[in-house]
C-alpha positions in Angstrom: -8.9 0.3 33.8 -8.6 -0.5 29.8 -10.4 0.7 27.6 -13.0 -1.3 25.8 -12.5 -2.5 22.4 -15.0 -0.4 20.2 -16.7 -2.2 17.6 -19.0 -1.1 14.6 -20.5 -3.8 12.8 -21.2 -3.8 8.9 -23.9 -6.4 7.2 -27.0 -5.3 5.5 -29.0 -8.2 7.9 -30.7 -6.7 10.7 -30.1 -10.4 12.3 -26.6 -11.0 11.9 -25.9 -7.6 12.9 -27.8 -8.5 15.9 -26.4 -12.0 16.2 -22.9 -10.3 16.3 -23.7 -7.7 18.7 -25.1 -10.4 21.7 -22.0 -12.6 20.8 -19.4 -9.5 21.2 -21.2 -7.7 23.9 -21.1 -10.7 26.4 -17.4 -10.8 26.1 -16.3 -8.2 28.9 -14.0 -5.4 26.8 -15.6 -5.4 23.9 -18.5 -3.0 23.3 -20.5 -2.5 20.1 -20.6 1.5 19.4 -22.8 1.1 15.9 -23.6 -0.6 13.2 -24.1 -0.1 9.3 -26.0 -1.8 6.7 -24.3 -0.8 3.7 -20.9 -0.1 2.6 -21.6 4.0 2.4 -22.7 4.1 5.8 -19.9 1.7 7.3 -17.6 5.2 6.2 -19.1 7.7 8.0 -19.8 5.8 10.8 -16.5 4.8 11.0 -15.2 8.8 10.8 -17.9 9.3 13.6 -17.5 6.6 16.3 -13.3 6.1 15.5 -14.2 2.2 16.3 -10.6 0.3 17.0 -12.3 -2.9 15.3 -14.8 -2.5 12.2 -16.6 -6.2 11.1 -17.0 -5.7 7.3 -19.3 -8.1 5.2 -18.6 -8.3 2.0 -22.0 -8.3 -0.4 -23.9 -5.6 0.6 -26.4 -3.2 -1.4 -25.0 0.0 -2.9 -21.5 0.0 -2.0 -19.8 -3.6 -1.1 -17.5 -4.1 2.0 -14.4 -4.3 -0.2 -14.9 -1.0 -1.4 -15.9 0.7 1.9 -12.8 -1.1 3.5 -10.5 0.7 0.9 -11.8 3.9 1.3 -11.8 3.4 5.4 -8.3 2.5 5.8 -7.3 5.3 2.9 -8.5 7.6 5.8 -5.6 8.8 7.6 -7.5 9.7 10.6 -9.1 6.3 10.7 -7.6 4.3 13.8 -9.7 0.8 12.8 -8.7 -2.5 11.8 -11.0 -4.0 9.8 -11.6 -8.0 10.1 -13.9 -8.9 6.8 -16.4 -11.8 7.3 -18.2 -13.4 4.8 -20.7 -16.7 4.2 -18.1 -17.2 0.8 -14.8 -19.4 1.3 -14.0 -17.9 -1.9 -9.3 -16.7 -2.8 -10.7 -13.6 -5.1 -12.9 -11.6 -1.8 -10.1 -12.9 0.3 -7.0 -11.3 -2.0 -9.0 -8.3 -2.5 -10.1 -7.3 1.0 -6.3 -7.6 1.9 -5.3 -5.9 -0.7 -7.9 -3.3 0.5 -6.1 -3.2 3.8 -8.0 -5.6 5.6 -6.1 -6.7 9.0 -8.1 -10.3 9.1 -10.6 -12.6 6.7 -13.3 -14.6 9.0 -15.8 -16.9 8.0 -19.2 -16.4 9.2 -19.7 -20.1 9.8 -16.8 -19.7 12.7 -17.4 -20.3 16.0 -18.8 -17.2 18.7 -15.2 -17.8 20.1 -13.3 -17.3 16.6 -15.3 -14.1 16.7 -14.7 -13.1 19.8 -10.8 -13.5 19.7 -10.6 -12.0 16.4 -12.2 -9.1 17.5 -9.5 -8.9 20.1 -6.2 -9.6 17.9 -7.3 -7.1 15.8 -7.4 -4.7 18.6 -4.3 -5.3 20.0 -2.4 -4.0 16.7 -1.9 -8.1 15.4 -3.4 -9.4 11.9 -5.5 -12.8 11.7 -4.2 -14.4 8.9 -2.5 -18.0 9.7 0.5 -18.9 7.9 -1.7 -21.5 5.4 -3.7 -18.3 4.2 -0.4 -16.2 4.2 0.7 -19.2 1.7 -2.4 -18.9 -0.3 -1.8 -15.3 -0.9 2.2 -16.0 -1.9 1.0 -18.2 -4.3 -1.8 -16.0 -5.8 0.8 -13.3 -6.5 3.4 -16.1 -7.9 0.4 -17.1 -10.5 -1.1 -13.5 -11.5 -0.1 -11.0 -8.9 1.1 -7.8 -9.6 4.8 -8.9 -8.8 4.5 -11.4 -10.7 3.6 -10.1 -14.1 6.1 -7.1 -13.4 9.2 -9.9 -12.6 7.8 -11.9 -15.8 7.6 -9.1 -18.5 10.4 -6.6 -17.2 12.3 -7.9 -14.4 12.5 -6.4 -10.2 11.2 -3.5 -10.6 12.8 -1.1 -8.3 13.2 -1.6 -4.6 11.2 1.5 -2.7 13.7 3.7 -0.5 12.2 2.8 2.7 13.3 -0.7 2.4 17.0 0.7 2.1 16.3 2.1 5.9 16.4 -2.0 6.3 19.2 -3.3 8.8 20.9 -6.2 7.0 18.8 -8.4 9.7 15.5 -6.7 9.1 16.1 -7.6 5.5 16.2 -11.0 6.0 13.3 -11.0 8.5 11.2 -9.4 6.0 12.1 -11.5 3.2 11.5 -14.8 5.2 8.0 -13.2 6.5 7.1 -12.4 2.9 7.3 -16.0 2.3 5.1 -17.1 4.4 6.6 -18.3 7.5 5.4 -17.7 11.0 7.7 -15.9 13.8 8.4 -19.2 15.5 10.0 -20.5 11.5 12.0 -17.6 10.9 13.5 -18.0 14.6 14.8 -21.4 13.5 15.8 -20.3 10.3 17.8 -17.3 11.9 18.8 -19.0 15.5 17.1 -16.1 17.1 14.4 -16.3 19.7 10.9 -15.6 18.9 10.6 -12.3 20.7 14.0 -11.4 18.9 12.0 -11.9 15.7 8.9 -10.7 16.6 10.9 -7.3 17.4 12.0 -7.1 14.1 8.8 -7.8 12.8 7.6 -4.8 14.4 10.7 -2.6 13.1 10.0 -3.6 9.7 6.4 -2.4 9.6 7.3 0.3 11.4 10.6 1.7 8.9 8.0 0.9 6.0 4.6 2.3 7.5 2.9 -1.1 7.5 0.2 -1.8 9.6 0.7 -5.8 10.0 2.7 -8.6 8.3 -0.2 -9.3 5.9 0.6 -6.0 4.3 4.3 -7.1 4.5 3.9 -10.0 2.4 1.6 -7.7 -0.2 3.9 -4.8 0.0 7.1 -7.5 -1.0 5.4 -8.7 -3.7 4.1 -5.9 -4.8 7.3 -4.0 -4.7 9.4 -7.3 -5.6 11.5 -7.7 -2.7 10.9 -11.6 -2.9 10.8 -13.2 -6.3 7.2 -14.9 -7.0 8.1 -18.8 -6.7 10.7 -18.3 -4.2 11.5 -21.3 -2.2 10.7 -21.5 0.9 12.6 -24.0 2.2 16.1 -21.8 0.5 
């Protein structure tokens, strides 16, 4: 049999915590190991219970989620993904928790479902971020971003020496995938098949110790592999 997914849910109300465990725990697979209701205890809970899935809020007493999500997935012994949620629809939580190392960004007005299947991409290795949000972030970094102000003020700065470890394909997968574009995009682009791409995907993260593609497209930017206000239609 599999192994259930192990959750530890963060939120500094007793209620939501509660609403989210009922939701999760009806869901066969999934089962709720803890809970935290602040950003200090969220870390040693997670280096206690080793959850695979950790549902972070963001405002919180004491120390915040962003914070606590930093430190968490600094942790080299920590296994957990961590999908932020938040009552906020607001870019600067959103840029920050991925730039924390957050896997996924949920609202908390979503739907028990949204929850539900989050909770389970997450688990299975995947990040939830659609290719709109992906977009959002590109053009965050094109505005302000680190990247950006680097490429502005003193040109690329220099490529890492993993991303040499690149085969020429890889290259271009990664490069398309930092601009936004979903597996099924980059497969027309390339005239490759989907799994094809979604192969190299994997490859790429792997060669450059990524956890997901959202880290991809903040590691490329970051590092300057794609120019801010590249194209994507190029």
């Amino acid at each position: 049999m599999t192994a259930p997914i192990r959750v530890l849910l963060v939120d500094d109300q007793a209620l939501v915590r509660a609403g989210f465990r009922v939701i999760l725990e009806s869901e066969p697979g999934i089962e709720v190991v803890g809970d935290a209701a602040d950003g200090a205890a969220a870390i040693r809970q997670a280096a206690a219970l080793q959850p695979d899935v950790i549902c972070m809020d963001v405002q919180m007493p004491g120390m915040d989620g962003l914070t606590a999500t930093r430190v968490i997935v600094a942790d080299p012994a920590s296994r957990a993904a961590v999908l932020v949620l938040t009552t906020f629809d607001r870019e600067d939580y959103l840029f920050q928790a991925l730039q924390h190392g957050a896997s996924g960004f949920l609202l908390k007005n979503s739907t028990p479902e949204a929850l539900v299947e989050a909770v389970q991409v997450l688990a299975r290795g995947d990040a939830l971020l659609s290719p709109e949000i992906t977009r959002r972030v590109i053009e965050r970094f094109a505005e302000s971003g680190p990247a950006g102000a680097n490429t502005i003020e003193r040109g690329r700065p220099p490529e890492p020496s993993a991303v040499g470890e690149l085969t020429d394909r890889e290259r271009e997968v990664f490069e398309l995938l930092a601009l936004g574009l979903a597996n099924s995009e980059i497969a027309g682009r390339l005239y490759l098949g989907e799994a094809t791409v979604k192969t190299h995907v994997s490859k790429v993260l792997q060669k450059l110790q990524l956890r997901d593609r959202i880290q991809a497209v903040v590691y490329a930017y970051e590092h300057g592999i794609v120019v801010p206000g590249a194209s994507r239609s190029r």
